[in-house]
C-alpha positions in Angstrom: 41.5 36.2 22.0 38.9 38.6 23.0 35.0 39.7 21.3 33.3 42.8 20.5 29.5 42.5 19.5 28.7 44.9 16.6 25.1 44.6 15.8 24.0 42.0 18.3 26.7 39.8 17.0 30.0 38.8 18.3 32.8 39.5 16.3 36.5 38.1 17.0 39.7 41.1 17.1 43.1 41.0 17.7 45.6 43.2 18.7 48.0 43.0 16.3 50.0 45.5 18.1 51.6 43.0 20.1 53.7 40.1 18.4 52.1 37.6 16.9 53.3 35.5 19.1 52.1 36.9 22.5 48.4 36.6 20.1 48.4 33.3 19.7 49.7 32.4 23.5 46.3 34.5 24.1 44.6 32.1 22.4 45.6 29.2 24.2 45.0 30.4 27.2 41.6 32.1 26.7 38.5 29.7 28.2 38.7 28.0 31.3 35.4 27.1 32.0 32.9 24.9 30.2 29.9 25.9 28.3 27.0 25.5 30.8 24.6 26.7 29.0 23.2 26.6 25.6 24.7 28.8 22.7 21.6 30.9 21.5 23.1 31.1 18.1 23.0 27.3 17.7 19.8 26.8 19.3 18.1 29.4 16.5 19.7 27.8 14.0 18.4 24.9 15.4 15.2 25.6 14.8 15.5 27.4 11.6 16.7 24.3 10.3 13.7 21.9 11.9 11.0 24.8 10.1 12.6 24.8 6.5 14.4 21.6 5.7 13.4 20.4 2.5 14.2 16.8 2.9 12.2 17.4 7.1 9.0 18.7 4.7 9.5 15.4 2.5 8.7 13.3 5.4 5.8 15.7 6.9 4.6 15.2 3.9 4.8 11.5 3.9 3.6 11.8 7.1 0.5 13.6 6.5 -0.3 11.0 3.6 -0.5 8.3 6.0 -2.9 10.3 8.2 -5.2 10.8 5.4 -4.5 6.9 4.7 -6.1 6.7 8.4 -8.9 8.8 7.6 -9.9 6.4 4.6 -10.0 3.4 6.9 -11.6 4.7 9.5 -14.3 6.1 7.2 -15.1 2.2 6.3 -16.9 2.0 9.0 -19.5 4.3 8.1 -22.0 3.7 5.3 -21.7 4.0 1.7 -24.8 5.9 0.0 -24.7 6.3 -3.7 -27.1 6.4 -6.5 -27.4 4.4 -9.6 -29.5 4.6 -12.7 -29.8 3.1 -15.8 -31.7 3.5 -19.6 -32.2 0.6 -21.3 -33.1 0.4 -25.2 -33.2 -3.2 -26.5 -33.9 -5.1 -30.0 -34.2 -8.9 -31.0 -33.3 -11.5 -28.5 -35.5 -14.2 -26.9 -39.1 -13.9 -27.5 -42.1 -15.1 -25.0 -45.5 -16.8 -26.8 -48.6 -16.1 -25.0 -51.1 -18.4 -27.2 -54.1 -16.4 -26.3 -55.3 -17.1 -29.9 -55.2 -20.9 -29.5 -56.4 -20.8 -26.0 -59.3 -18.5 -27.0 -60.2 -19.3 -30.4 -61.8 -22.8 -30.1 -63.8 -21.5 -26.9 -65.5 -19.0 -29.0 -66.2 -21.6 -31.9 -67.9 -23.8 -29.6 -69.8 -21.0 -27.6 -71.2 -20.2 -31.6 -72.1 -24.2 -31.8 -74.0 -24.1 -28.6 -75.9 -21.0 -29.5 -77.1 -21.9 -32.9 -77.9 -26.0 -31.4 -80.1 -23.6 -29.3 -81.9 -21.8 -32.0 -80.1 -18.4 -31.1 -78.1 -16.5 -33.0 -74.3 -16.4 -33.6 -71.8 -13.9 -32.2 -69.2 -12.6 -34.4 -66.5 -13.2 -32.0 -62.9 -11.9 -33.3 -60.1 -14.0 -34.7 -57.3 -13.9 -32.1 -53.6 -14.1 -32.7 -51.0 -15.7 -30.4 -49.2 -12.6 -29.0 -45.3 -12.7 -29.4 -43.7 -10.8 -26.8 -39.4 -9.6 -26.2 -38.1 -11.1 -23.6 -36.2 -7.8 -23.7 -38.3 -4.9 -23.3 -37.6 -2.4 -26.0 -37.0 0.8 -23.4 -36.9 0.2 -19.9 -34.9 2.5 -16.9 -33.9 2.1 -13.5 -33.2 4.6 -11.0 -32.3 3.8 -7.4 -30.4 5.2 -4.2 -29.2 2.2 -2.3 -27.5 2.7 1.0 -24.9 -0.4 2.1 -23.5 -0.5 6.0 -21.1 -3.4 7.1 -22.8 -5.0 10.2 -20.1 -7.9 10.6 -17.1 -7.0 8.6 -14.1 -7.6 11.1 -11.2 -6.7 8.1 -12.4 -3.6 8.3 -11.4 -2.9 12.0 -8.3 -5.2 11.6 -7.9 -2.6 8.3 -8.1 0.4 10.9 -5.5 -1.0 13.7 -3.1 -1.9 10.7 -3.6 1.5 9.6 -2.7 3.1 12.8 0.4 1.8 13.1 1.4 2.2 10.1 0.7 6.3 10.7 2.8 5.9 13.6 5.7 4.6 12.0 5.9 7.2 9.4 5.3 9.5 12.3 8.7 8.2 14.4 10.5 8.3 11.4 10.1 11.6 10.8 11.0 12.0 14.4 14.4 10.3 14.0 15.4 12.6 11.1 14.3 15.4 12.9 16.9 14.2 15.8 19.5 13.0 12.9 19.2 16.6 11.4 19.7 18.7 14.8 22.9 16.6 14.7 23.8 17.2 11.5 23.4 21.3 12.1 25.2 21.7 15.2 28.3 19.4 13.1 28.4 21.4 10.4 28.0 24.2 12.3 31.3 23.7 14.6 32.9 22.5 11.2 32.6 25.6 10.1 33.9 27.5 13.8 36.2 25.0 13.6 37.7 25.8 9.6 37.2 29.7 10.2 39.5 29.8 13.8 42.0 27.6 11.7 42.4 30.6 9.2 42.6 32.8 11.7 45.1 31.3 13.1 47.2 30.5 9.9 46.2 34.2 8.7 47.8 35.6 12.2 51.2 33.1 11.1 51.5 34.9 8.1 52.6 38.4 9.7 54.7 36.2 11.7 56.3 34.7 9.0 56.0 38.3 7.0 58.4 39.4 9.9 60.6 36.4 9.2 60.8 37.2 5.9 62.1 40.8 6.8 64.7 39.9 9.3 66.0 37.4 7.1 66.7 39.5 4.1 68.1 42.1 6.8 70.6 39.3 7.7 71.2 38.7 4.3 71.7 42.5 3.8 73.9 43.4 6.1 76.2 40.2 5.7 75.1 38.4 8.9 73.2 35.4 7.1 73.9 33.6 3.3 70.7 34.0 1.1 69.6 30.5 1.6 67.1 32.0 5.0 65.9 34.4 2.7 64.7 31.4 0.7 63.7 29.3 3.7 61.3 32.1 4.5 60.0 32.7 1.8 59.3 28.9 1.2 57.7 29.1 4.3 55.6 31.8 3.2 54.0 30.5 0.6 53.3 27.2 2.1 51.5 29.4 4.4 49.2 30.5 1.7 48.4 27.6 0.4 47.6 26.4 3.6 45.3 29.6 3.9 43.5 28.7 0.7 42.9 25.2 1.8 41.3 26.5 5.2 39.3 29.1 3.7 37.7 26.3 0.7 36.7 23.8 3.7 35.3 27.2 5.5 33.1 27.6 2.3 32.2 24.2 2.2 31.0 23.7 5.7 29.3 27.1 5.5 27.4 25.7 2.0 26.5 22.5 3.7 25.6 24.4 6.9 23.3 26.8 4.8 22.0 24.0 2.7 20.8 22.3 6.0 18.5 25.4 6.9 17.4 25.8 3.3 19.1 29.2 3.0 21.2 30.7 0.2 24.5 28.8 0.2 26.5 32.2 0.6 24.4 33.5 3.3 26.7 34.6 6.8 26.9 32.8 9.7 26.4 33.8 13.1 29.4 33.5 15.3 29.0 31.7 18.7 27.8 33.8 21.5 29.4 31.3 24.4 33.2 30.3 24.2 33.8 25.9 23.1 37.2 25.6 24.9 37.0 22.6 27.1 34.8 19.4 27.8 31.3 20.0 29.5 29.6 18.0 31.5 27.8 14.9 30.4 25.2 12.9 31.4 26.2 9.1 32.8 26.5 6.5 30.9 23.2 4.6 32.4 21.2 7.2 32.3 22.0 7.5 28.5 21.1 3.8 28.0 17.7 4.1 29.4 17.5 7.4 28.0 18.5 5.8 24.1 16.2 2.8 24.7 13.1 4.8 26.0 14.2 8.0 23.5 15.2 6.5 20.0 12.3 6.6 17.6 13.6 3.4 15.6 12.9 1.7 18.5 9.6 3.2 18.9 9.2 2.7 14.8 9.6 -1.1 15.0 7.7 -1.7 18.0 4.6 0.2 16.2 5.3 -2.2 13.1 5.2 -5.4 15.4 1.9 -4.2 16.2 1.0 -3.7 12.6 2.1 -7.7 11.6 0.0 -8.7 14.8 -2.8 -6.7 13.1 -2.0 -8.3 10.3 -2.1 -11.8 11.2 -5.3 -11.1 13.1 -6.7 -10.0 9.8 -5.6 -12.4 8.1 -7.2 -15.3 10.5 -10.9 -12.7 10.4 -10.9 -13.9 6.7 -12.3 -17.3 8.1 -15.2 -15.5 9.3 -18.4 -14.8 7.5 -19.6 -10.6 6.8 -22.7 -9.1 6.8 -23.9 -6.4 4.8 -27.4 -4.1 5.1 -28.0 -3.3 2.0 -31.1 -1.1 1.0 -32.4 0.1 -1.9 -35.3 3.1 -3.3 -35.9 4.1 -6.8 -37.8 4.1 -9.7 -38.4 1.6 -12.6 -40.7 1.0 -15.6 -40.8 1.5 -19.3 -41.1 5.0 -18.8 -38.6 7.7 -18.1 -40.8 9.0 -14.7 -41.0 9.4 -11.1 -44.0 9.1 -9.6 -45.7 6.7 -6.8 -46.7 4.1 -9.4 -42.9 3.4 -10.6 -41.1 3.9 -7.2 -39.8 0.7 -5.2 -38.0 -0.2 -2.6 -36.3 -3.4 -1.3 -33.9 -4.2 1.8 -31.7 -7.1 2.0 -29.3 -8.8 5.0 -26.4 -10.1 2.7 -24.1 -12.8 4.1 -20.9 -13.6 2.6 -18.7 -16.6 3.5 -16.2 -18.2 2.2 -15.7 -21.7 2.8 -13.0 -23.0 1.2 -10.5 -21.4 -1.1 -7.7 -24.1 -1.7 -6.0 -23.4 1.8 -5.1 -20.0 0.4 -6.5 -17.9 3.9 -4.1 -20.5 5.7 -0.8 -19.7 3.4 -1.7 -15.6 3.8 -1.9 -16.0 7.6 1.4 -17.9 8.0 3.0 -15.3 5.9 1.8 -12.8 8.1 3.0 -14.8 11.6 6.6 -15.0 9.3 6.6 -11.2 8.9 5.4 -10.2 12.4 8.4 -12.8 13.7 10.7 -10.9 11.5 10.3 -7.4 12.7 10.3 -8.8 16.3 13.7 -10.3 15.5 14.8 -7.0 14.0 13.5 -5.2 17.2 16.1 -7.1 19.1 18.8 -6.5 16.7 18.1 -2.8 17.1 17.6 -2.5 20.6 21.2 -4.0 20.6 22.8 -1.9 18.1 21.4 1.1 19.8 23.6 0.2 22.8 26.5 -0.4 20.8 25.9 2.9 19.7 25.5 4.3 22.8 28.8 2.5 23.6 30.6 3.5 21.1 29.6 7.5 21.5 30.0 7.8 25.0 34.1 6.2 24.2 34.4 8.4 21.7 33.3 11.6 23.9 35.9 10.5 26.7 38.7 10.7 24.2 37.9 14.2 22.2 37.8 15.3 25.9 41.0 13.8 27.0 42.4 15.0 23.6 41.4 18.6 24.3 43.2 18.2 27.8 46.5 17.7 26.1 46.1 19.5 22.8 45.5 22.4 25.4 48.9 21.6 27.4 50.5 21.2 24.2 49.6 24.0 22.5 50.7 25.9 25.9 54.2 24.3 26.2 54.7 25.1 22.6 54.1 28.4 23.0 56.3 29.2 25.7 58.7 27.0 23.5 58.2 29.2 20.7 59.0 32.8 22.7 62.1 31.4 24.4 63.4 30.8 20.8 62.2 34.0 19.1 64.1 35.5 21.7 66.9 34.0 21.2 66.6 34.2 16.8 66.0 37.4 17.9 69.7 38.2 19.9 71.5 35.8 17.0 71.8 32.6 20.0 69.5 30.7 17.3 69.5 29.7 14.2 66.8 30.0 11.6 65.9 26.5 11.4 64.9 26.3 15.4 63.1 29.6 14.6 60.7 28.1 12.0 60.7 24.4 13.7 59.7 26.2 17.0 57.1 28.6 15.1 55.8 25.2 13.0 55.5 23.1 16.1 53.5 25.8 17.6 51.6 26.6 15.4 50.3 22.9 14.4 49.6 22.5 17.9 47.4 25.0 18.1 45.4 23.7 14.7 45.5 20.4 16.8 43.7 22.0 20.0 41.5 24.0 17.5 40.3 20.6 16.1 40.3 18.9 19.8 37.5 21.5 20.8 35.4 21.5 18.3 35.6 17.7 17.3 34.4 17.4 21.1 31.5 19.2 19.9 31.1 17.1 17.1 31.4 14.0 19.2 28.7 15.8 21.8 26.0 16.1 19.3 26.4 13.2 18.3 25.8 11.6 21.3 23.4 13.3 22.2 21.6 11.9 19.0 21.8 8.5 20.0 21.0 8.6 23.5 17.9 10.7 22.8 19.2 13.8 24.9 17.4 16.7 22.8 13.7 16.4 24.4 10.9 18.3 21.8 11.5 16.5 18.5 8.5 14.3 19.1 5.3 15.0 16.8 1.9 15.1 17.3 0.3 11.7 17.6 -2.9 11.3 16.0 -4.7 7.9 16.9 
């Protein structure tokens, strides 16, 4: 196999003058060292994928929210100004008597008795009536600014810290699908190398079997051969194509699912690889990826952040014991009248303790629900620190056998090739028959398929252990406190 670039982009020929054969032996043979270095191709997509993923926006989106969530807490610790007015118009209700006419009345009488015992004369002093007032005035308004700052309120700071966290966790979440979706691109992405070299390959049989085809019903012909190897070939043939057909619809699909990752059209092209996948690389050791998973993995980092939120939470829960104080202070306006001036104006300040001092145990039950739930994500911490391991385990196994599988899907894709041109050779001179031809040219083939899939399932296997021993540094986000 050899590459031309057209366009910046590398582009896969064959020579087609030579036998198919000789092609395919190319094939095996091409790549002997290991990819060192990054494929550019991959690392763009890479980061085409982290910039438009729809579901990657969800969660920066649930991200932001709990930022903004943040900034309402913290804001509790500044105070609140507002105004509040208020027109009153009232009718009926109690009523207040002010006897002024029975207080008053008899005092004048007797003031006319001492006057005329005196000779003088009388004063015509008026008749008073008891007044009757509302207790309800019958228009009254109120109009006030009042300013209210917490001076003792610790649920409000126990509010903040719980707050926090809880930004943090939706932070490292997104951070772990941002490491689950680099994953997922660079899969589908060698699902896709890996379905398109598989048609190549089946696409390069079918001259092969085209040629087949020919010298059988040449054999046929010319009296050498019965018509049953016409019909062997052509069976053959068409179990090709179908073949074909089934490696070209998994091609589309991983190139939809690929495209659908990076938010493109689902038809868009994809880049070829600028770096050739043919053997295992190097990897890092298996105890530094166990301190790198543990110190890396942003569930971990998630859990520990929502322990910190149920500590919060139970401290909060046992600040509820504790009394609050409030400054509250008040200017405004008030009077009959609808007015402002510096006969109706007021103003009033107040200290305002609140304490609660017993509510049926209820403060008690809410803090041991909260020491319940702070146990419980410490208990699930443990469990995830463990199954991160097992993880790790489990990857690094799985690595060392899709490398020891490309090893001999290599050597036995090489051995049947040679197999294969010692009996064309011999189909060819009439030493063979037709059934070693195709058994030598199926065997051959299906091996290669099988080193085809060796490679790139190594890939496969390679991001995703790299995925859970937190390999791929720069998918943290900013962390706002």
């Amino acid at each position: 196999m050899c590459r031309r670039v057209e366009g910046g982009r590398a582009v896969k020929t064959y020579d087609y003058a030579r036998t198919v054969a000789l092609t395919l032996l190319t094939l095996m043979l091409a790549g002997t060292a290991a990819a060192v270095m990054p494929d550019p191709v991959l690392e763009r997509y890479v980061e085409t994928g982290l910039e438009n993923n729809l579901a990657l926006k969800q969660k920066d989106f649930s991200y932001d929210r709990s930022m903004k969530v943040l900034s309402e807490a913290k804001g509790m610790f500044l105070p609140t100004i507002g105004i509040a007015a208020r027109y009153s118009r009232a009718g009926g209700g109690r009523e207040i008597i002010f006897p002024i006419g029975d207080l008053m009345n008899p005092v004048y009488g007797t003031l006319n008795q001492l006057l005329a015992y005196n000779g003088l004369p009388t004063q015509d002093y008026p008749v008073l009536e008891n007044e009757v007032m509302p207790f309800l005035r019958e228009e009254e308004h109120e109009t006030k600014v009042r300013l209210m700052q917490p001076v003792f309120e610790p649920a409000i700071w126990y509010n903040y810290k719980i707050r926090s966290n809880l930004s943090k966790v939706s932070g490292t979440e997104r951070d772990a699908y941002k490491r689950q979706l680099v994953s997922e691109i660079k899969s589908s992405y060698f699902n896709w190398l890996k379905a398109s070299e598989v048609v190549v390959l089946l696409e390069a049989t079918r001259d092969l079997l085209e040629e087949n085809r020919r010298v059988s019903s040449s054999l046929h012909e010319n009296g050498m051969a019965t018509v049953d190897v016409v019909y062997r070939a052509d069976a053959e043939l068409h179990q090709n194509e179908q073949y074909i057909a089934e490696a070209k619809k998994a091609r589309k699909l991983a190139a939809s699912y690929f495209n659908f990752l990076l938010n493109r059209d689902l038809t868009e092209a994809i880049d070829p690889p600028q770096i050739e996948y043919e053997v295992a690389e190097e990897r890092t050791g298996f105890t530094e990826a166990m301190d790198s998973a543990e110190a890396g993995r942003e569930e971990l980092r998630q859990l520990e952040y929502a322990v910190e939120a149920a500590g919060n939470g139970v401290k909060l829960s046992t600040s509820k014991y504790l009394p609050s104080i409030s400054l509250v202070l008040d200017y405004g306006f008030q009077g009959e009248y609808y007015r402002f001036s510096g006969e109706d104006d007021f103003w009033m300040g107040s200290l305002v303790l609140s304490w609660t001092l017993f509510d049926g145990l209820q403060r008690k039950a809410r803090r041991d629900q909260s020491v319940i739930e702070k146990r419980m994500y410490e208990t699930r911490l443990d469990e995830a620190r463990e199954q991160i391991r097992l993880e790790v385990t489990e990857a690094w196994a799985n690595l060392d056998v899709a490398g020891l599988a490309i090893t001999t899907a290599t050597a036995r894709s090489r051995s049947a090739g040679r197999s294969f041109e010692i009996v064309r050779k011999k189909y060819n001179s009439g030493m063979a028959s037709q059934v070693e031809f195709l058994d030598a040219r199926t065997t051959m083939t299906n091996a290669e398929v099988d080193r085809i899939l060796a490679v790139y399932d190594y890939q496969i296997r390679q991001a995703e252990f790299e995925r859970v021993a937190a390999l791929v540094p720069g998918l943290e986000g900013e962390r706002d406190d």
